[in-house]
C-alpha beads as a LAMMPS data file, in Angstrom:
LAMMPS data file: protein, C-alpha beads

156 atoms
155 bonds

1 atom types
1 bond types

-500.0 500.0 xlo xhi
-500.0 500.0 ylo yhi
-500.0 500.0 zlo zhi

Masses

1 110.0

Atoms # bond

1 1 1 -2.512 -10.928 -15.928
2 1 1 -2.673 -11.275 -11.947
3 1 1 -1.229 -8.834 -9.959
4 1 1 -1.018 -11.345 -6.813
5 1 1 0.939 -14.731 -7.795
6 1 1 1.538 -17.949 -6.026
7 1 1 2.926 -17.619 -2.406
8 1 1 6.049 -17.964 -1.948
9 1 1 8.339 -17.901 1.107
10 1 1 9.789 -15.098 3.053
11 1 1 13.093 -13.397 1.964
12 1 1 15.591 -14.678 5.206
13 1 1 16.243 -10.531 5.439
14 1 1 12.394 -9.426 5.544
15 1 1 11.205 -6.958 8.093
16 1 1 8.623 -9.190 9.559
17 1 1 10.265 -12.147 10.484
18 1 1 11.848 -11.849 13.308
19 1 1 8.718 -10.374 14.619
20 1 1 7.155 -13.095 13.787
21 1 1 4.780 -11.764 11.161
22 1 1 3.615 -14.696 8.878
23 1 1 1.482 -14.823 5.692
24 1 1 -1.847 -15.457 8.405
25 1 1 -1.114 -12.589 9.480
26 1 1 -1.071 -10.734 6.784
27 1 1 -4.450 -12.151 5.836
28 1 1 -5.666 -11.409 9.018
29 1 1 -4.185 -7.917 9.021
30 1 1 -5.877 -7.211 5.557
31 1 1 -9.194 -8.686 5.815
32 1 1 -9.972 -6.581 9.545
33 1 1 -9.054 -3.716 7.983
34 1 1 -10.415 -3.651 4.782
35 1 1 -13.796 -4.925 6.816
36 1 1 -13.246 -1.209 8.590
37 1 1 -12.549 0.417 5.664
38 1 1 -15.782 -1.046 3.823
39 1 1 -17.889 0.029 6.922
40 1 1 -16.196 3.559 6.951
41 1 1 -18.419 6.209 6.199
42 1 1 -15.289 8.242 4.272
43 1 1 -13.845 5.564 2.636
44 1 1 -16.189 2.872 2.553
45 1 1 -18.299 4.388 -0.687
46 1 1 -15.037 4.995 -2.496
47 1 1 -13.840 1.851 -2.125
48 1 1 -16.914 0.071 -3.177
49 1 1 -17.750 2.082 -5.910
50 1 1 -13.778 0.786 -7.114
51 1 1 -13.743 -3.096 -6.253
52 1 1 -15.572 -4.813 -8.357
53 1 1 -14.159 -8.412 -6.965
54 1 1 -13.679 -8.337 -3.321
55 1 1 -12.012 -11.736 -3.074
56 1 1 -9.878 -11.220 -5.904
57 1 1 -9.161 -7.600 -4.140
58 1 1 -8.002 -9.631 -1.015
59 1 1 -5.754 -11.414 -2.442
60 1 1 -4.137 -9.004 -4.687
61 1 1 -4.073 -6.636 -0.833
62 1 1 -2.536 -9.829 0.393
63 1 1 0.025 -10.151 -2.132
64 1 1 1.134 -6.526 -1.540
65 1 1 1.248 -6.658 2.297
66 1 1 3.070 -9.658 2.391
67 1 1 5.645 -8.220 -0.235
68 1 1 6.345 -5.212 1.964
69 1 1 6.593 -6.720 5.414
70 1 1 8.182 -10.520 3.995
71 1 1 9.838 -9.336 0.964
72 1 1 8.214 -12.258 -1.221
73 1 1 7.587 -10.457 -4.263
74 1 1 4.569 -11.669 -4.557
75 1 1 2.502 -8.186 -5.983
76 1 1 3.301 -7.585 -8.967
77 1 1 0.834 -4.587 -9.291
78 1 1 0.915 -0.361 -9.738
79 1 1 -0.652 1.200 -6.563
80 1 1 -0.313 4.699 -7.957
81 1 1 -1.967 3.748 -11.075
82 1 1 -4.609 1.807 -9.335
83 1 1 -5.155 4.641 -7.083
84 1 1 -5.298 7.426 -9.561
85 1 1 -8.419 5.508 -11.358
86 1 1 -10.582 5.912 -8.258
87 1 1 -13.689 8.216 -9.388
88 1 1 -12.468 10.166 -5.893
89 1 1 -9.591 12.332 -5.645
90 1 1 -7.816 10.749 -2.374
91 1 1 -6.441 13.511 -0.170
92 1 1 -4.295 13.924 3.287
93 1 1 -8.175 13.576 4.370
94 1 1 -8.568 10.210 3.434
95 1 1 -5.373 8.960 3.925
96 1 1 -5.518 9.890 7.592
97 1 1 -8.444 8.260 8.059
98 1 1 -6.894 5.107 6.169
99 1 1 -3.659 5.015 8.588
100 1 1 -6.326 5.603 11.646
101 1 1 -8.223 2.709 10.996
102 1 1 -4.980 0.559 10.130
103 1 1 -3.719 1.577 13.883
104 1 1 -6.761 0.253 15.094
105 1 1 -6.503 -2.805 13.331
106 1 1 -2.896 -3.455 14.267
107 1 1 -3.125 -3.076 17.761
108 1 1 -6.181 -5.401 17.489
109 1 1 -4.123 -7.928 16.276
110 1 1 -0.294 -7.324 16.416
111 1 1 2.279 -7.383 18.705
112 1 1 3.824 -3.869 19.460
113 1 1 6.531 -4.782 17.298
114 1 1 4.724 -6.255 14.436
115 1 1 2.408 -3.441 14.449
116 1 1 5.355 -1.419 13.649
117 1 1 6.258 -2.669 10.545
118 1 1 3.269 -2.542 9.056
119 1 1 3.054 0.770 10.485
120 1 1 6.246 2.135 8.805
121 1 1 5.191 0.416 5.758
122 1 1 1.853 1.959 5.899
123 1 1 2.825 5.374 6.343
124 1 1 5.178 5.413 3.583
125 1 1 2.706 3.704 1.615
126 1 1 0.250 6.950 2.081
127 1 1 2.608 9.569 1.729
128 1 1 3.765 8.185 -1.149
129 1 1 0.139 7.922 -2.810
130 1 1 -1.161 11.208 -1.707
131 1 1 2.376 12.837 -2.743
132 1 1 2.089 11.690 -6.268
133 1 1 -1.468 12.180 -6.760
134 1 1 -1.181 15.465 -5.603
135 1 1 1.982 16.095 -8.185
136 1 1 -0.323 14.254 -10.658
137 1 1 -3.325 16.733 -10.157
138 1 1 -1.014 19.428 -10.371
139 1 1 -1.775 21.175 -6.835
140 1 1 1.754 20.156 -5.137
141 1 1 4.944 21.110 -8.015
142 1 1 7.571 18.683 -8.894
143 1 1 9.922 18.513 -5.923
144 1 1 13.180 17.814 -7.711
145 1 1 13.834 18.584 -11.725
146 1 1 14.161 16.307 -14.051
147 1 1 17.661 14.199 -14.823
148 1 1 19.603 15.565 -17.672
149 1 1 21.056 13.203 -20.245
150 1 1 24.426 13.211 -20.074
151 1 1 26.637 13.929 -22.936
152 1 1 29.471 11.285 -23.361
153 1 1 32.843 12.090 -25.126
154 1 1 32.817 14.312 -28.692
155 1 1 33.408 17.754 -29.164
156 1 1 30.316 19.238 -27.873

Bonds

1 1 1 2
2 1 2 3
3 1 3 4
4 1 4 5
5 1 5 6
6 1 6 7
7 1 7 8
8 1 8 9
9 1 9 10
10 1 10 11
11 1 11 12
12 1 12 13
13 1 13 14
14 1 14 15
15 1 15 16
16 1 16 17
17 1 17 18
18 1 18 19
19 1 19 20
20 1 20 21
21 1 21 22
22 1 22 23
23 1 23 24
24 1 24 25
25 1 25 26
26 1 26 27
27 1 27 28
28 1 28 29
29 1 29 30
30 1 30 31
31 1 31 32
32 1 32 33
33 1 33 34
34 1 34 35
35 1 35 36
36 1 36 37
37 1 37 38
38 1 38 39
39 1 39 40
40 1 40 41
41 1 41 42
42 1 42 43
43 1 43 44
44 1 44 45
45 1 45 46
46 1 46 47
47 1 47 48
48 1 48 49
49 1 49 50
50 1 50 51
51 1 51 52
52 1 52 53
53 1 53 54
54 1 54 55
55 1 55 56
56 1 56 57
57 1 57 58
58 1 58 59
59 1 59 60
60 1 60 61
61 1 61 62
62 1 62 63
63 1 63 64
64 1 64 65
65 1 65 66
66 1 66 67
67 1 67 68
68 1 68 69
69 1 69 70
70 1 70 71
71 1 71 72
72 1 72 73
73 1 73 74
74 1 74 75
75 1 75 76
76 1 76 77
77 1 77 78
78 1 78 79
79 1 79 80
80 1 80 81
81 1 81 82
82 1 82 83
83 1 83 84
84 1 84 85
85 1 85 86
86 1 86 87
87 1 87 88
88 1 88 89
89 1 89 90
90 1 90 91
91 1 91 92
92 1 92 93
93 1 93 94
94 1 94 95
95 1 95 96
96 1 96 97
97 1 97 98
98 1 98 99
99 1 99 100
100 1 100 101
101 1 101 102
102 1 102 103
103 1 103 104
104 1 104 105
105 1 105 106
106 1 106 107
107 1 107 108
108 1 108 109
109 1 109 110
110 1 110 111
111 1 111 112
112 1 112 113
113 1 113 114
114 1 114 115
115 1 115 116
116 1 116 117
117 1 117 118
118 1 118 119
119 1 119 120
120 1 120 121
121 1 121 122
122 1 122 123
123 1 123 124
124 1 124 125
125 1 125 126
126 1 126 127
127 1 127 128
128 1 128 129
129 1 129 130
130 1 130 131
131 1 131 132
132 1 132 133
133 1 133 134
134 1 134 135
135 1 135 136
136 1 136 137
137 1 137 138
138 1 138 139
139 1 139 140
140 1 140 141
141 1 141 142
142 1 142 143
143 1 143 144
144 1 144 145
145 1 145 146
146 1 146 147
147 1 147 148
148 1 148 149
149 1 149 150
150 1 150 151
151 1 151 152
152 1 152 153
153 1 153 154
154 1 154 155
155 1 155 156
C-alpha cells in the first residue's frame, strides 16, 4: 500500500493558498530540508539508518506536507508509528534541531507568510511526535484519563 497517492488539487479552504503555496513548493520545501537534515550531524545518521528509499521517502514527505498546508489528502500514512520504529529515541533534542533547520529552510525559500504555515504546521507536527513518544516510553504520564463508556437506559 502507498502512503502518498496521486496528486490531487487543493481544498478551496486550505491554509496555503492564499499565500500562494503550491505543490512546487512543497517539493521544494521538502527536498532543501530533508538535504539539511541528511547533512545534519544529529539527525542525519538517524535518518539514514531509517530510509531505505529516498525517492520513495520524498514523495511520501511530499504527500504529507502538501496535505497539511493544501488540505489534499493526499498522505495517507501514521507519523507516530513511523516515528516510533526509528532505532533512536527522538527527544525535545532532536526535534529542536528539526524545527531549526526547517526555519532555515523556509526563510530560504518562503515568503514571510508562507513560511508561517508551514511553521505552525511544523511545530505542531513536533510537539505532537515528541509528546506521544514520550507518553509511549513512559517518561511523560497520560495527560487526560481515559473515556468511560457510557451506560445507556436499564436499571443499573
Amino acid at each position: 500500500m502507498s502512503l502518498a497517492t496521486a496528486p490531487r488539487g487543493p481544498h478551496p479552504d486550505a491554509p496555503g493558498l492564499p499565500v500562494g503555496i503550491d505543490e512546487d513548493l512543497v517539493r521544494a520545501v521538502v527536498e532543501t530540508f530533508y538535504g539539511s537534515v541528511r547533512r545534519d550531524p544529529v539527525l542525519g545518521p538517524i535518518f539514514e539508518e531509517a530510509v531505505e528509499d529516498w525517492p520513495a521517502h520524498m514523495d511520501r514527505l511530499c504527500a504529507f506536507w502538501s496535505s497539511l498546508t493544501l488540505i489534499t489528502g493526499r498522505y495517507k500514512g501514521n507519523p507516530f508509528e513511523a516515528h516510533l520504529r526509528l532505532p533512536a529515541a527522538l527527544g525535545p533534542d532532536h526535534f529542536a534541531v528539526w524545527l531549526g533547520l526547517f526555519d532555515e529552510t523556509l526563510d530560504a525559500l518562503c515568503t514571510p507568510e508562507q513560511a508561517e504555515v508551514f511553521r505552525v504546521r511544523a511545530r505542531r507536527v513536533a510537539e505532537s511526535l515528541s509528546l506521544g513518544l514520550a507518553i509511549r516510553r513512559g517518561e511523560l504520564p497520560m495527560t487526560r484519563a481515559p473515556r468511560q463508556r457510557h451506560q445507556s437506559g436499564g436499571n443499573g
